[in-house]
N, C-alpha and C positions, 0 to 999 in steps of 0.2 A: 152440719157439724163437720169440721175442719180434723183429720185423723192426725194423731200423736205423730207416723210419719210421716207427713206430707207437710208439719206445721215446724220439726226439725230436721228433714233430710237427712236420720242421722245411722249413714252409712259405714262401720266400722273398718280398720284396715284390719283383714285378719289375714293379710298376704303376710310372710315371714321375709322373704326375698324382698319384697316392696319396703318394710318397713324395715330392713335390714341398710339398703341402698342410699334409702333418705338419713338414716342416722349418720352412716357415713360422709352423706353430701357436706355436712355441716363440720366436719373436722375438728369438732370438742378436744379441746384438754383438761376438762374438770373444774375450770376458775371459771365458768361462764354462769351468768343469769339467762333460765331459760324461760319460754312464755309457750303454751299449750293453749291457744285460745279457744280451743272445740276438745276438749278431752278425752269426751267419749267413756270407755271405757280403760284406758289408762296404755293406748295398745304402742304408744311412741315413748312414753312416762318412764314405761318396766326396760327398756334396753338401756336407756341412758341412765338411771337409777343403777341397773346392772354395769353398767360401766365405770359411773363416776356416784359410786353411793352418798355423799357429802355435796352432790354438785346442785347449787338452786333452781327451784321451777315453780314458777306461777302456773298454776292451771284453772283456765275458767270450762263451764258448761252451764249450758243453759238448760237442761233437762233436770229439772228435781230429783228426779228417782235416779237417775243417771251421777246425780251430784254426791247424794247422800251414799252411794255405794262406793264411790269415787274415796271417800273422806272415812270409810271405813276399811278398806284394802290397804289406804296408807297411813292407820292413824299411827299416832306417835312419831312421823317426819317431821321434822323441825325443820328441816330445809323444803318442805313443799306445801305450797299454799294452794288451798283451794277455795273458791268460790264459784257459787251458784250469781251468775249475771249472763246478758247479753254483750258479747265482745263488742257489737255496732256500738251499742246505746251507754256503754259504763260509764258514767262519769268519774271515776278513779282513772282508766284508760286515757278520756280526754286527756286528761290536767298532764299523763307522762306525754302524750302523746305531743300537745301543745309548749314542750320543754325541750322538746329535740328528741325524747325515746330512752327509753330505760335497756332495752333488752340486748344481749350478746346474741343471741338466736332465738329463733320463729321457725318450729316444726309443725304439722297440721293436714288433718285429711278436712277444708271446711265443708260448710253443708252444701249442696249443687239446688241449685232452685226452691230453696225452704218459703211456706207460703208465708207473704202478709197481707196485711190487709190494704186499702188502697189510702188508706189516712199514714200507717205505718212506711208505705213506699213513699209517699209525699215527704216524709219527713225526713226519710235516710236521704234520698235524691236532693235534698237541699243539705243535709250534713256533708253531704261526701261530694261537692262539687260537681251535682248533676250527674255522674257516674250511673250506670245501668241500674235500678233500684230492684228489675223483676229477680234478677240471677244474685244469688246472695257470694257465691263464691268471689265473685270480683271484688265488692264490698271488701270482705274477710281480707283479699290480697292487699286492698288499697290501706286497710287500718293496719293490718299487720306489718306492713314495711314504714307504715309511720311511727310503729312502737318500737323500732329498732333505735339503736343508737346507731351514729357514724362508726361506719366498719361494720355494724354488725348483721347476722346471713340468716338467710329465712328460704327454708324447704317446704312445697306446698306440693299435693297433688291433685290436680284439680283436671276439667274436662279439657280439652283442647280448643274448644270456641274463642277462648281471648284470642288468640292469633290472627284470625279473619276476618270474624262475624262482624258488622258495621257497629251493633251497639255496643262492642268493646273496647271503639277506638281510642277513647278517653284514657282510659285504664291502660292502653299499648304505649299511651305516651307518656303517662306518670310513670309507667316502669323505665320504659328506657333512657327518658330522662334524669331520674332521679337514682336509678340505681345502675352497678355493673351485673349483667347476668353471665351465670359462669356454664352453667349447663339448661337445658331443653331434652328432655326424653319420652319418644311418643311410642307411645302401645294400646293396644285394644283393652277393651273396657273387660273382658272377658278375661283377664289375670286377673281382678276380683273374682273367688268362687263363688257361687249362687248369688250373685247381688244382679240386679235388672234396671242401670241407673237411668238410662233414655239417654244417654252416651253413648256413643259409638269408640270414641275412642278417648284416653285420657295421656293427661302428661303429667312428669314430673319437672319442676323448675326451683333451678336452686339459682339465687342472687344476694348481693349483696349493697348495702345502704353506701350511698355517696351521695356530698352534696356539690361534687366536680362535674357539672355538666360536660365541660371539656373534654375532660378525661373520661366519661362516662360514654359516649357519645361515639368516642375512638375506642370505646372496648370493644375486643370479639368473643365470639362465645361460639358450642358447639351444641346443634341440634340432631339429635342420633333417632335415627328411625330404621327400621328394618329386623326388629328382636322378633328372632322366634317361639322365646316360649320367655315365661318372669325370670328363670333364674339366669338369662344375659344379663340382666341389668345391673350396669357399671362395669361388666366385663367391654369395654368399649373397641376392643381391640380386634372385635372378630371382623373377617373379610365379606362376611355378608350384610353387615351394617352399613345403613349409608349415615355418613357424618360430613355435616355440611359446617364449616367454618364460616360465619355470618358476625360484620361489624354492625354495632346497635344503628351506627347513622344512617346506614343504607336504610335498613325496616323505618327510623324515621321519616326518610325522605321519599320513601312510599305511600303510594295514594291511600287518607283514612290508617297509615302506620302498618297495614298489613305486613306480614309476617309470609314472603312469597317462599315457601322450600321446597318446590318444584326445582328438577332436578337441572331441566332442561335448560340450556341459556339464553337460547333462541326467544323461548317463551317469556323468559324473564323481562330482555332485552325489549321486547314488543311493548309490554304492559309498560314499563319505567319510561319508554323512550316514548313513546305513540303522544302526539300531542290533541288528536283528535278522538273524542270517544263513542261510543253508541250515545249517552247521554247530550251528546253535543247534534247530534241529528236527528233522533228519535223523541217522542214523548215516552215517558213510561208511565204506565197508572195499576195499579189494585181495581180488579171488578165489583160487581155488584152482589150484594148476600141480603135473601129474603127476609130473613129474623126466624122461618118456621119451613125450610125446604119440604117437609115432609106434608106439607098442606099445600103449597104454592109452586111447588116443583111439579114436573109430570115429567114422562117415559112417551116415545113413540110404542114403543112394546117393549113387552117382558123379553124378550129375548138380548135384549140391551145389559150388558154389563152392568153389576152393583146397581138395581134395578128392583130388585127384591120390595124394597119399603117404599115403592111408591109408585103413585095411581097412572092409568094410561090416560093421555087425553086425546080429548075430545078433535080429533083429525078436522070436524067442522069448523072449530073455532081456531085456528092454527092461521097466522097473519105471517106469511113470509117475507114479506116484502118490505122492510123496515130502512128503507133508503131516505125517505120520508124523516126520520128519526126520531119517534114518539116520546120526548122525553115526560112528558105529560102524561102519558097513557092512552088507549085508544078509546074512541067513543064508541064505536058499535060491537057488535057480539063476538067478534074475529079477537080474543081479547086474550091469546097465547104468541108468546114471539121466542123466535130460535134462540138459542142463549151455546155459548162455549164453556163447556165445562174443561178440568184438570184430565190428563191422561194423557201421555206421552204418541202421540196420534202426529204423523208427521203432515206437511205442504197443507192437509184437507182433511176438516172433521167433518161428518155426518149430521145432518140436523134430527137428534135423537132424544134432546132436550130440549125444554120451552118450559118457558116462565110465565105465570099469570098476571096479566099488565094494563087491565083495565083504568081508564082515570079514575076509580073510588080506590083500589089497592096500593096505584101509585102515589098518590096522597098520604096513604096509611103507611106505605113504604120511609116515607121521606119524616115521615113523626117519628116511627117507631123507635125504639131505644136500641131494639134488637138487631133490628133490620139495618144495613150500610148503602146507602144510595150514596155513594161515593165516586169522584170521578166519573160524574153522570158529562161533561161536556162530552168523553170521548166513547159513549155507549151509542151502538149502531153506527159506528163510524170503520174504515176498512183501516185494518190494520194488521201487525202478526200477535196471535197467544201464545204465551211461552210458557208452561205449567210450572209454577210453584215449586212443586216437588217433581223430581225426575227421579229415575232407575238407574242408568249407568251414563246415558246421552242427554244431553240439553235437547230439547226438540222446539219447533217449531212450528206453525199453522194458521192459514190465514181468518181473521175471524169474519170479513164479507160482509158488514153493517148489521152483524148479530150484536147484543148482548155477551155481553160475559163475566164469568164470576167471578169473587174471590181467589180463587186459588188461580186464576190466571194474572201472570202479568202480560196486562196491552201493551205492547212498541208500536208506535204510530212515526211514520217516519216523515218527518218535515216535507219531505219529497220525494211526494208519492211515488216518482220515476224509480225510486231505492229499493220500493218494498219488498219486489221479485228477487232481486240479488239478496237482499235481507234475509228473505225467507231460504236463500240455498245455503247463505253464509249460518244461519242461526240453526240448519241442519247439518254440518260440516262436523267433519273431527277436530279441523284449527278450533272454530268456536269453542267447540268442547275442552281442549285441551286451558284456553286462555280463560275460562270461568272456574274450571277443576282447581285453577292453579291462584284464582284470584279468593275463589271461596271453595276449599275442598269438600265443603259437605253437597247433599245436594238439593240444597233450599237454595230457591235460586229469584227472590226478591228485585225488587226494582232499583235497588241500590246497588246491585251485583251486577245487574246487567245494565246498569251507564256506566259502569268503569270500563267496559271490554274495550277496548280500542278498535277503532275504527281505521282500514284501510281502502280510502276511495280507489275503485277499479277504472281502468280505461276505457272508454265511449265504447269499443272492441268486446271487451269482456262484459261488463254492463250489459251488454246490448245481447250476446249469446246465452248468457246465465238467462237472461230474462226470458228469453225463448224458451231455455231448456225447463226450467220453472211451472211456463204457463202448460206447456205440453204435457208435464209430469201430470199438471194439476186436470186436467183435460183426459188422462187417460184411468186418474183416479177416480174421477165422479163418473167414467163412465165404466169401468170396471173391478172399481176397488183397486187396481197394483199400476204399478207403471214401470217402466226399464228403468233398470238402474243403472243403465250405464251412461242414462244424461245426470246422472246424481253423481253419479264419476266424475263425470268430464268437469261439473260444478264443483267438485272437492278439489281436484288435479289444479284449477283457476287460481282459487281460493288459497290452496296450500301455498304456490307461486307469487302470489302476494305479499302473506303472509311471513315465507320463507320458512315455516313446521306446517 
């Protein structure tokens, strides 16, 4: 059973400053048709009512109960409609929509991740042009700015993911090309009071409809980041704000449309200019996921990290040696092999997990529904793991012809001679800084790290990094730590390439 919230995501704005900001964004005079496509409980309605009492406003909700309060709060407006519909799916919406747009202004908090079902994504992702069908907010942006008329401005506040993420690139080019954006305002998720969105941080984005690609393309617009508390917002003029003047063309002509507002130029420079990228030298792949960890996983010992919910194995049946590359499974009783799990573990992880991989489970592996045997060519093959998710640093570590999971991405480097500099380069603060800046969150997918740009080192440096690497790796398996001042001297290399 799918819960009432999780089926409308339906988070109210009860910020006063927020909802203050955005009414402004829109510079009403009173003669405007407005469109309320998520209405809520009326929280954008009641100031523009307050402002322009005669001024028109369609408002939809798709919540019944939500609707039916909606339509007694304002009955007796002759200027405000209300219906109970889905904004995706309206067919009244279509037909303006397919006319060029009825609306002067598009205000709206939409829903962030509202669920459907996998018949209902099928159907929006062919409505809307392939567009992300999982995140419903994009949707909401891509319909809403088609219900505009020419000229007319639509304020939205939504998570800040459009800007980066891969699966929003769609959506970064239908805005920039088809509309002028006038502002970008980013803040933490946490000027909403008590709301827990799975947001880190959100924006506000006020633009406007054009169908002058030309002119649209040469528009600039300002991205303001650095507010200390909600009630900066639109005070734009303080000196601890950074406000970045950004022409839409440049974000078009950005690898995937990314949205780079790293501050630095250096960094910038790298990323737009670099004609060479990790993807151009490296394989990247997604590991392996059992379907039932908690069965087919095991622990060297309990004393192992997030370790709790699963069993020790059997140290007799432990097959180390996976050079061989069982992608079959093994035949005899030795039927555990090391596997690289997610955890920010730099150069060298421990073999403190193993997987159960005999030929009858590997079989059932590759059936199962649940289970991902995926990118099995490069399983037990030597490469680096770069975890998924990281803390503050991208990290790196070699995986040795183990197994590895899901939550790691494999970099297997064309040539092998690269791995050792790969592996200092992929522990560096350069690295760090050119993924922060390419994807600031810290999900860090296989599509994030082939963009990083690649800068081949001298036979010179190559050849010292590689040294300094194996030594590192050599002093770790034999003591757990190693100096850090060959991790120095690799950053110092690295930086000087790089030029940050």
């Amino acid at each position: 059973m799918i819960s009432e919230q999780r089926i409308f995501q339906a988070y109210y704005t009860k910020s006063e400053p927020i909802v203050s900001y955005m009414v402004d964004l829109l510079n009403l005079n009173g003669t405007e048709t407005i469109f309320e496509p998520c209405a809520g409980d009326g929280v954008f309605i009641d100031p523009i009512l307050k402002k322009f009492p005669d001024i028109i406003i369609d408002a939809f909700e798709l919540n019944e109960e939500a609707c039916e309060k909606l339509k007694v709060k304002y009955s007796g407006l002759e200027n405000l409609s209300i219906k109970q519909t889905d904004t995706l799916t309206d067919t009244g919406l279509d037909l303006l929509c397919s006319m060029g747009g009825k609306y002067d202004a598009v205000i709206a908090n939409p829903p962030y991740g509202a669920w459907r079902d996998s018949l209902d994504r099928a159907t929006l992702k062919k409505k809307f042009h392939g567009f992300y069908a999982k995140e419903s907010y994009s949707l909401f942006l891509y319909r809403c700015i088609e219900s505009l008329r020419e000229g007319g401005k639509l304020v939205f506040i939504i998570p800040d993911t459009y800007l980066n993420l891969n699966m929003h690139k769609d959506i970064r080019k239908y805005i920039l090309s088809t509309t002028k954006i006038k502002e970008i305002a980013l803040f933490p998720s946490s000027y909403f009071p008590g709301v827990n969105f799975g947001y880190a941080n959100l924006s506000i984005i006020a633009l406007e409809k054009s169908s002058d690609y030309e002119s649209n393309i040469k528009n600039n617009f300002k991205l303001i980041k650095g507010y200390k508390s909600v009630n900066e917002l639109g005070n734009n003029n303080l000196k601890h704000l950074t406000s970045l003047e950004i022409q839409q063309k440049d974000v078009l002509n950005n690898i995937n449309h990314i949205f780079l507002i790293n501050a630095n130029p250096n960094v910038l420079d790298c990323i737009k200019e670099s004609e060479i990228k990790i993807g151009d030298v490296c394989d990247c792949a997604t590991g392996f996921y059992s379907g039932n960890d908690k069965d087919r996983l095991k622990v060297l010992s309990k004393e192992i990290r997030n370790s709790k919910r699963y069993e020790v194995v059997d140290k007799d049946k432990i097959t180390y040696d996976c050079s061989s590359r069982p992608l079959n499974g093994i035949e005899d009783d030795k039927i555990f092999v090391p596997i690289v799990k997610g955890g920010n573990v730099k150069y060298i992880k421990p073999d403190n997990w193993f997987m159960e991989w005999s030929e009858e489970i590997v079989s059932f592996y590759k059936k199962d529904k649940k289970a991902r045997y995926q990118n099995s060519s490069y399983y037990f093959k030597n490469g680096i793991a770069i975890p998924m998710v990281s803390s503050t640093s991208i990290t790196g570590a070699l995986i040795e012809n183990r197994l590895f999971d899901q939550s790691i991405v494999g970099v297997f480097p064309k040539d092998e001679n690269l791995t050792h500099y790969l592996l200092a380069f992929f522990n560096s603060p350069t690295c760090n800084k050119l993924i922060r800046t390419i994807n600031p969150s810290t999900n860090n997918s296989s599509n994030y790290i082939k963009l990083i740009p690649f800068i081949s080192p001298s036979v010179g440096d190559l050849a010292t990094i590689t040294e300094n690497v194996k030594q590192i790796i050599e002093q770790t398996k034999i003591s757990g730590d190693y100096d850090l001042n060959l991790e120095s001297k690799n950053n110092t290399i690295i930086k000087g390439l790089y030029k940050f």
